[in-house]
C-alpha positions in Angstrom: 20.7 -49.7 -15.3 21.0 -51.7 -12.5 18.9 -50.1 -9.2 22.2 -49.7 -6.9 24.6 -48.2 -9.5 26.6 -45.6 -9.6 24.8 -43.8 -12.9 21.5 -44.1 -11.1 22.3 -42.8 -8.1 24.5 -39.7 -9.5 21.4 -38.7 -12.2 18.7 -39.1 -8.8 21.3 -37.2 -6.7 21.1 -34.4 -10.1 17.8 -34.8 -10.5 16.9 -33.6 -6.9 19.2 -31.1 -6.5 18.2 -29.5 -9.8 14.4 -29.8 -8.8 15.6 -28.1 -5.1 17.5 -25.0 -6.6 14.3 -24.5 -9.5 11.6 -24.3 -6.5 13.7 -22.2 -4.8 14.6 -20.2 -7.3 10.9 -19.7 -8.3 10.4 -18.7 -4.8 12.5 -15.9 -4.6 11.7 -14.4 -8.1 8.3 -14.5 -6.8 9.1 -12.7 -3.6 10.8 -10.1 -5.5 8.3 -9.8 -8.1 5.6 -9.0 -5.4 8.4 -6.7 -3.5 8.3 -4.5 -7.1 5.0 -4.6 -7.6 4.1 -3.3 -4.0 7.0 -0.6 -4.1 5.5 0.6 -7.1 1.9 0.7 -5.8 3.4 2.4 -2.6 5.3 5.0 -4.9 2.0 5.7 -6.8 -0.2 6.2 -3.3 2.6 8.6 -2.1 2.3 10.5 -5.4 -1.2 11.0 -3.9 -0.5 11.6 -0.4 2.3 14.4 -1.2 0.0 16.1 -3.2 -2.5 16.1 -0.6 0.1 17.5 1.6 0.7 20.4 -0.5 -2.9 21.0 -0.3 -3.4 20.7 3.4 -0.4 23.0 4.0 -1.2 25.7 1.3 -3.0 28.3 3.5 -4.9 30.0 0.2 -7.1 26.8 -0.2 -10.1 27.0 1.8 -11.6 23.8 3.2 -14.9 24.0 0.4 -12.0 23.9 -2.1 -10.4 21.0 -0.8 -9.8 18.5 -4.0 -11.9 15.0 -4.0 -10.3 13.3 -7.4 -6.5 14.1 -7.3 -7.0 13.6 -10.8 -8.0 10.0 -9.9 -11.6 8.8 -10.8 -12.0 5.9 -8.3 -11.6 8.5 -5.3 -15.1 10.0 -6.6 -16.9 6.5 -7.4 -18.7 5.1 -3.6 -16.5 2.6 -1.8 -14.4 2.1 -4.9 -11.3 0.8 -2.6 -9.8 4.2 -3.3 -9.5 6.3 -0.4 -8.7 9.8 1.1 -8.5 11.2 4.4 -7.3 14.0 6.4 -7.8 14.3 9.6 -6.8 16.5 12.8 -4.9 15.3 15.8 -4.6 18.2 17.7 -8.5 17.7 19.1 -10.5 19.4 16.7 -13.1 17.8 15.0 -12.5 18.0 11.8 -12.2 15.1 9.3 -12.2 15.4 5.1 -12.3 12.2 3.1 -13.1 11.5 -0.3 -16.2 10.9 -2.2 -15.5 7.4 -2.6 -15.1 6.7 1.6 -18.5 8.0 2.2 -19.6 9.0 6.0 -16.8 6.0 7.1 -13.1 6.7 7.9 -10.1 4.5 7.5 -8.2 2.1 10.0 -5.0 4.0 11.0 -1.8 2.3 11.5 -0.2 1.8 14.1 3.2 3.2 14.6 5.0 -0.1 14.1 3.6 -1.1 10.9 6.7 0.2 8.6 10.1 0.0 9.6 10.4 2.7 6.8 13.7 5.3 8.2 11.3 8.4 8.0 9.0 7.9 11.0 6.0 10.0 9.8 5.5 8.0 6.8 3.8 4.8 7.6 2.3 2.2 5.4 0.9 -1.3 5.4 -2.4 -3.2 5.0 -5.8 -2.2 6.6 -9.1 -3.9 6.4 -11.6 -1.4 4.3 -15.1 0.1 4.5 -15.9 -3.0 2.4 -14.5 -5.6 4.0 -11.3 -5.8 1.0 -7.6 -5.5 2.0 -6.2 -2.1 1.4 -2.7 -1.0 0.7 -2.3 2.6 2.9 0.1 4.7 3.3 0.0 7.4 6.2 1.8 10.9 7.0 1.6 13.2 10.0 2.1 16.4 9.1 2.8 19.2 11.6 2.1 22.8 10.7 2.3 24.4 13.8 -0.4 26.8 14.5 -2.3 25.6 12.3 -2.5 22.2 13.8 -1.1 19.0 13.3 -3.0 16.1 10.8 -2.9 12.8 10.0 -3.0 12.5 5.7 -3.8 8.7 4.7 -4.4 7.6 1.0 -5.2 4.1 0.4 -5.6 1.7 -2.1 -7.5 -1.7 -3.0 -4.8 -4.6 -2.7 -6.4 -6.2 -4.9 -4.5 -4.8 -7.9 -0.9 -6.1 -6.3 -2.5 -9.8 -5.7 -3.9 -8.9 -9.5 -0.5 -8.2 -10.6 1.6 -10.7 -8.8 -0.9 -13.3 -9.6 -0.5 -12.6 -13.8 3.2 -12.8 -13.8 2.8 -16.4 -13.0 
């Protein structure tokens, strides 16, 4: 083929267009990918963080009895990237955590981090007792007399990168 014909310039013309709409194409199954595998992680935290709820607004559960697993075992093991807190925001001191967090507490978020259309559940990325990126999601809960708190579960983001990382 001659370097100025029509052939060659149509296949190049093909050729780049083709390579245009694959990268792109891998870009966006990629961002969906990661959009799954973070909704799913969200939906397992909130599993969590609901059940949590329950506990903090059953009034027959003293604080001694307050559950530490959730029936997950990484909320017992030290700074595991597995986290639990509840905590008061009425004034009080008082703070409950899980096993796992130790004698440190979790970043809260701030109330822009999720555009999310109920306004009590937040959730995003925090920096952890350890230093690792954490996936949290957050809930204020209002029980009237008995106070308001702030419920926050988190979990290590390292399993999403883990995730979105082996589908490539």
């Amino acid at each position: 083929m001659r370097a100025n014909s029509l052939a060659l310039r149509l296949f190049v013309t093909a050729t780049l267009w083709t390579v245009v709409i694959l990268v792109g194409t891998a870009i966006l199954l990629s961002s969906l990918y990661r959009q799954a595998v973070e909704r799913s992680f969200d939906h397992r935290l909130s599993v969590y963080l609901r059940s949590l709820v329950a506990d903090v607004a059953s009034p027959d559960v003293p604080a001694d009895k307050f559950p530490q697993s959730l029936g997950e075992p990484l909320f017992e093991l030290p700074l595991s990237g597995w986290y639990w807190q509840v905590s008061r925001l009425d004034g009080k001191k008082d703070l409950r955590a899980s096993r796992s967090l130790g004698d440190r507490q979790l970043t809260q978020l701030s109330k822009t981090d999720s555009a999310d259309a109920d306004p009590e559940t937040r959730e995003g990325y925090v920096q952890g007792p350890e230093d690792q990126k954490l996936r949290l999601i957050e809930r204020t809960v209002d029980l009237g007399a008995d106070g308001r708190f702030l419920i926050a579960v988190a979990g290590d983001a390292a399993e999403i990168e883990t995730e979105t990382y082996a589908f490539y």
